[in-house]
N, C-alpha and C positions, 0 to 999 in steps of 0.2 A: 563546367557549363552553367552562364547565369539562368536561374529559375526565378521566374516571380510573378502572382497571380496576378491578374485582373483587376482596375477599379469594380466592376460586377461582385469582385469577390472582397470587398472593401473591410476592414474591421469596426466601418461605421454600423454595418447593419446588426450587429449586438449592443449597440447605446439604445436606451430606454428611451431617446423620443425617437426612433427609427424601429425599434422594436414591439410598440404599442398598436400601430397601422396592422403591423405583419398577423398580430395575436386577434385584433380586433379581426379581421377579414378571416382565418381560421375560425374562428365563432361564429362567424356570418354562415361559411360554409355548411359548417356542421347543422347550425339550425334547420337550413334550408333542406338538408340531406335528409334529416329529420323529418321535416312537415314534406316533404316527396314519399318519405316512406310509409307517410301513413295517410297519406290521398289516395298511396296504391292501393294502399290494403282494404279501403274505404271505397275502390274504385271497383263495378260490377264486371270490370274485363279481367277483371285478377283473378276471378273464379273459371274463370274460360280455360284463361292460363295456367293455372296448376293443375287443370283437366288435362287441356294440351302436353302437359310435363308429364305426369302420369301415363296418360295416353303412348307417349313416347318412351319412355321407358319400360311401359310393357312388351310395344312391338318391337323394340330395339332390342330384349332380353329374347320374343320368340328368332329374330334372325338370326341372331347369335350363337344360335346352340347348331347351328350345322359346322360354320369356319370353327366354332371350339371345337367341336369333338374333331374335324380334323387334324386341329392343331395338338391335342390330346394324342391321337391315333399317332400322327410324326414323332411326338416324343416318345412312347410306346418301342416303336419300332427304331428309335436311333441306339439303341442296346451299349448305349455308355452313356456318361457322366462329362460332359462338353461345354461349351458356350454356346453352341446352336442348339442343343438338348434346353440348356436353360431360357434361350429366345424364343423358344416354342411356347414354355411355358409363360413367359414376361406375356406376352400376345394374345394367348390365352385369356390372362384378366383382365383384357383392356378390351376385347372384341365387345362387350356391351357395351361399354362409355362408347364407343367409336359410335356404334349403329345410333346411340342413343343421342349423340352430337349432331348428327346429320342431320335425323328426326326433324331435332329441337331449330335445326338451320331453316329446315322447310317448314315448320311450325312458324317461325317469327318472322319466314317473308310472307307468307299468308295473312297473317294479323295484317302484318303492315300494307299491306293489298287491301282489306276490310276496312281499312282504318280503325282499327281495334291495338289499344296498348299492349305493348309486347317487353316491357323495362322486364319483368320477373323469368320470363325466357332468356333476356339478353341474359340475365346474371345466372344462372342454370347455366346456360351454355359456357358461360367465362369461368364457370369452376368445376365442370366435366373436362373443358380442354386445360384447364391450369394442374386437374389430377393426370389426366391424360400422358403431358408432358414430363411430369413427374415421375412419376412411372416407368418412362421409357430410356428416361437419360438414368433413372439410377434404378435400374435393374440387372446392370452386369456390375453394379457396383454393390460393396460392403457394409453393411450398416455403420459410420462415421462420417468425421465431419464433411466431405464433401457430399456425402446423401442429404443431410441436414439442409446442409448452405445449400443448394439445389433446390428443396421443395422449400425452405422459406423465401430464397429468389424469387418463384414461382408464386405465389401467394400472396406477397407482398407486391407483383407487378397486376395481379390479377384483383386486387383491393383497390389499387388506387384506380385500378379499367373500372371496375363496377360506382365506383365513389364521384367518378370522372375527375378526377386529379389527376390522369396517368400524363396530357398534355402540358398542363402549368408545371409540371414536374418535372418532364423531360424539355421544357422550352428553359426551367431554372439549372437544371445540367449544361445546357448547350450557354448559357449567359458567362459562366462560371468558366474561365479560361486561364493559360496557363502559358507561359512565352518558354521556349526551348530555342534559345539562341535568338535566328531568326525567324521563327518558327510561330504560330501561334496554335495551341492544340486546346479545344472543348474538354470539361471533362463529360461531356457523354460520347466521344469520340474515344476516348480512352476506355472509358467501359463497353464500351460497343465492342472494340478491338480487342478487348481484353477475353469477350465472350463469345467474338468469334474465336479467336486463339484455343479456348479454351474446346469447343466444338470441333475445330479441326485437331486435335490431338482427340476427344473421343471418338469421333469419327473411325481418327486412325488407326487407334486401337479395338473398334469394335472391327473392320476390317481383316486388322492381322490376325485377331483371334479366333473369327470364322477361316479364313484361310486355314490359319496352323489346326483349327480340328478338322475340316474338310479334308487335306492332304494326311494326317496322322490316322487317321482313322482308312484312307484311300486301301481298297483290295489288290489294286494294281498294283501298290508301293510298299516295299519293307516299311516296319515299322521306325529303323534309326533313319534314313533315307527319306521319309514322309516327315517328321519327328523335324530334321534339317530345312529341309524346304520350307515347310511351316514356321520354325521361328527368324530364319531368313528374312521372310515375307513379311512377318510383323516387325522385324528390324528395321524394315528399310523402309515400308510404310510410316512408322512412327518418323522416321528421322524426315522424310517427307513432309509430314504434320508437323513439325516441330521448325522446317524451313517456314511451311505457310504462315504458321502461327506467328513467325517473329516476322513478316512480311506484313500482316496484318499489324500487327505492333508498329511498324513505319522503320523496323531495324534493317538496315542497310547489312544484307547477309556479306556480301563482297569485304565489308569490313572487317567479321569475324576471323579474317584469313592471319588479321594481325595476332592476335588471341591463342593460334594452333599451335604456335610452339610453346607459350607459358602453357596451356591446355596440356600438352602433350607430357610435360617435367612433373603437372602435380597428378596426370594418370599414373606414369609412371613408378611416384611414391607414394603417393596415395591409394591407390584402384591394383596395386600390383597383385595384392587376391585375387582380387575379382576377374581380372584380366589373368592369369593364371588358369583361374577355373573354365573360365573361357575360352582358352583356346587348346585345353584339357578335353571339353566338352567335344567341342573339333574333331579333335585326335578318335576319340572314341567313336563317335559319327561314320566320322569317313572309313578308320580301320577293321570295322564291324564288328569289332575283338569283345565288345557287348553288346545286347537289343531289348528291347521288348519282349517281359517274357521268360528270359535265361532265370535261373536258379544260381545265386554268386554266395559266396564265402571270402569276407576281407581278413587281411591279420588281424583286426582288431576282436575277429570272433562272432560279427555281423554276416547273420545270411537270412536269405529272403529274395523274392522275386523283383527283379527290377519292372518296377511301374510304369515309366516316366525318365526319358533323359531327354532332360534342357543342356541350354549351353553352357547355365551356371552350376547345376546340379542335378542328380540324379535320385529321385523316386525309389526308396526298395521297401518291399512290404513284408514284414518276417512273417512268421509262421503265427502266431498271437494278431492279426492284425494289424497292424501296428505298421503306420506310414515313417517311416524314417528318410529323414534329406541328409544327400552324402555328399561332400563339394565335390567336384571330378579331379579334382586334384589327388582325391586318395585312390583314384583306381589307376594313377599314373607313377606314384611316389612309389606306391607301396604293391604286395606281392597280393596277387588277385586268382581265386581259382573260382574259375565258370563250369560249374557241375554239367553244364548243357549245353554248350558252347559248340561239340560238333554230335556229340551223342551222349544223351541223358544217362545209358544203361550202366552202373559201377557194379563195384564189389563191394562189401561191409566184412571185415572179423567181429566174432560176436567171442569174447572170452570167458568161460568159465573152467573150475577146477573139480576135479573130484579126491577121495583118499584115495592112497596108497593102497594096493592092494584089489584095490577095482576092476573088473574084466574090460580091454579095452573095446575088443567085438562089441562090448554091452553098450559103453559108451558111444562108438561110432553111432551103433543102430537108435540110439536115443534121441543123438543130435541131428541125425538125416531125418527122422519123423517129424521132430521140431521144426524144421524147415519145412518141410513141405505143409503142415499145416498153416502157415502163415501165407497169406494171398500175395505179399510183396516179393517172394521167389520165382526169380525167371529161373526153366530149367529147359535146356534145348539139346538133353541126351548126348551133350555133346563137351566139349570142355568149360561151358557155362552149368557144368550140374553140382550141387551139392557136395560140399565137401567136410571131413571132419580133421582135424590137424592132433597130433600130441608136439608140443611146441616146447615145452619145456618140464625138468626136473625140479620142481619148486622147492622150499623145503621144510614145507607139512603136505604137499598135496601133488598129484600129476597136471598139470595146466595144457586145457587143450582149445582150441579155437574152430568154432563152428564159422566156415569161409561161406559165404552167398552170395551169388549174382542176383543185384537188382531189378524190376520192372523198371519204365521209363518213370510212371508216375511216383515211385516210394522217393524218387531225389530229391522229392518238391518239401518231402517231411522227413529228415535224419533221426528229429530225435522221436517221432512217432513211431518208425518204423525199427531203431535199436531197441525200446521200450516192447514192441511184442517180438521181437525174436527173443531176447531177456524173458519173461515171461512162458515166450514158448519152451525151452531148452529146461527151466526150471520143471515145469508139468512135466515133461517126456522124463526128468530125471527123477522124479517122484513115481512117475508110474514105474518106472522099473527099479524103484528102488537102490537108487542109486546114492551115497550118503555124499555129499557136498562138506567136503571138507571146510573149518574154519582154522584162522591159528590160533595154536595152544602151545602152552607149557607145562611140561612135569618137572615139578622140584622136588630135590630128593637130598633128604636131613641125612646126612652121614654122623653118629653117635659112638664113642669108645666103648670099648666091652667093660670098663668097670669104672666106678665114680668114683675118686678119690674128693674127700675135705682135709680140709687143712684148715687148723684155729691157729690165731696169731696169739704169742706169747702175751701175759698182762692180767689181771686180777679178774679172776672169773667166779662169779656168785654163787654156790649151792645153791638148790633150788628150795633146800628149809631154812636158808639163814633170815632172821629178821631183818626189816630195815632199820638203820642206822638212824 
């Protein structure tokens, strides 16, 4: 497709006698910016005016503090960790610049009513709302470079409003043109499109992600079931914002149709993970075989509560705290046990040994106290009660296994809860004195009943002979 700019956009306008005007008229500017800035400050309306600012930004700090603490109070009671949890809060520190904008709007149509200068109002207001806007676009977002690019955007359009450069600037955008076949495109029409595009995909994602906390978070709705809807909803939202945005761009979506099948060969080898985990993620959703909440155990030896299941992966939080991300591809591959999946309550063997020769009555009665002393024993007098096992003939010691049914909550903590029944069983077998066998060996020196020497034949020295 032939591309090629504009005489507007000429290589003449970098030669030194075209670029002398350009520099001299910037000089003029600036001067001029100069002696206005200090007429104002030299001007007795300008005392008015930063009374009027002040003024406003008091009363705009007292109306403020009712919609905060509401907004305070909402996130309070939303008892999780969200996107609308954190919109509460973004709102929260913008409700005084708001109030205090407004003020400042009714402050400078008054002046302007009095006929009283209002320049230092204008520029107050053009950098409450340049924060404002700042603020609002990158608050669901991460500290980088689109935070950045965003508040210098923002700053940089609100310098040249205050400077009054924002028209000659955008009249040298729209001059600046660019042939696309037959086509003639502005570049301020390309940044224009570019930033709505850019709008319509945030848009779309601040959408789906109120969506998908609203319905995950829903009482009405299981949590995998809510968890699906929600990210559905932000799917299909974005791909909506992602038709607008190239709509706005002037792309001819009907065209893209050509694209679906090369699209289709590098998903395929490309994205074949990703797409794996995703429709893993599916599987798990729909079959309910995990949720929000369940206590799991993978073969690799990971367990922890699952947090969180997306479409691409899965949220589990061990017992250390600790956020671990699982692709869903491992709860598909591989051998998965859900401690909680239709009933929390298990059993646990807790093994220890004692020596030889030990009364087992003794032993029973040591390991039944052990267990009931420990609050993680359910006992329902019934075939869930306490049990003490002789399991095997070892061979230094008797090996017996203290059996116990679980509470619902001890599944949430294995190795918390092995750690005091260990503990427990130890005490009980100290109180009664019961000796805990360790292994040992006896070696035993077998010696002839009488010592024979034997001297080898050869020149043997007296013990008065001198030496030689």
């Amino acid at each position: 497709m032939p591309l090629r700019i504009a005489a507007s956009m000429s290589l003449d306008l970098l030669q030194p006698e075209t670029a002398a005007p350009l520099i001299a008229k910037v000089q003029e500017s600036v001067s001029r910016l100069i002696d206005a800035a200090r007429n104002e400050l030299n001007s007795p309306d300008t005392l008015w005016q930063v009374g009027a600012l002040v003024a406003s930004a008091l009363l705009g700090y007292l109306l403020s503090r009712i919609p905060k603490t509401m907004l305070m109070q909402a996130a309070e009671k939303r008892g999780r960790i969200d996107f609308v949890l954190l919109t509460y809060h973004s709102l929260s520190r913008i409700v005084w610049p708001v109030f205090t904008v407004i003020l400042l709007a009714g402050a400078t149509a008054a002046f302007e009513a009095l006929g009283l200068g209002n320049n230092t109002l204008h520029i107050a207001t053009s950098l409450l709302l340049a924060w404002i806007i700042v603020r609002i676009f990158t608050a669901s977002m991460r500290r980088g470079f689109w935070s950045k690019a965003i508040a210098y955007f923002a700053w940089a359009i609100t310098a040249l409003y205050i400077v009054g450069w924002l028209r000659p600037f955008t009249g040298w955008l729209s001059s600046v043109t660019f042939d696309f076949g037959e086509s003639e495109v502005s570049l301020l029409r390309i940044l224009v499109s570019l930033a709505l595009a850019w709008f319509a995909l945030w848009l779309g994602r601040v959408i789906g992600n109120v969506a998908q906390s609203q319905l995950r978070g829903s009482p009405d709705l299981p949590a995998s079931v809510g968890g699906l809807l929600g990210q559905s909803i932000k799917i299909g939202v974005m791909i909506v914002a992602v038709l607008i945005a190239l709509n706005f761009l002037g792309v001819n979506v009907a065209a893209l149709t050509f694209f679906s099948g090369a699209l289709g060969v590098g998903i395929g080898f490309g994205l074949q993970s990703v797409f794996s985990n995703f429709i893993s993620g599916v599987i798990i959703l729909m079959e309910k075989s995990l949720k929000v909440g369940d206590f799991i155990e993978l073969q690799s030896g990971l367990s922890g509560v699952v947090k969180e299941i997306n479409f691409r992966s899965t949220v589990v939080m061990t017992n250390d705290n600790v956020d671990i991300i699982v692709p869903n591809e491992a709860f598909i591959k591989a051998q998965l046990i859900n401690w909680t999946m239709t009933e929390a309550r298990r059993r646990i063997h807790v093994p220890f040994g004692v020596a030889y020769g030990t009364s087992k009555e003794l032993v029973e009665k040591a390991g039944l106290e052990a267990a009931k002393s420990v609050p993680w024993t359910y006992d329902d007098r019934g075939e869930h009660t306490p049990q003490v096992w002789l399991v095997k003939f070892g061979e230094f010691r008797l090996e017996f296994e203290l059996i116990v049914w679980l509470t619902d909550e001890a599944v949430l903590r294995p190795q918390k809860v092995m750690a005091d029944y260990i503990w427990a069983v130890h005490s009980a077998l100290e109180k009664h004195e019961i000796h805990v066998s360790m292994p040992q060996r006896d070696l035993h020196i077998k010696s002839p009943d009488t010592l024979s020497v034997r001297i080898e034949s050869g020149d043997v020295k007296k013990s008065g002979d001198p030496e030689s």
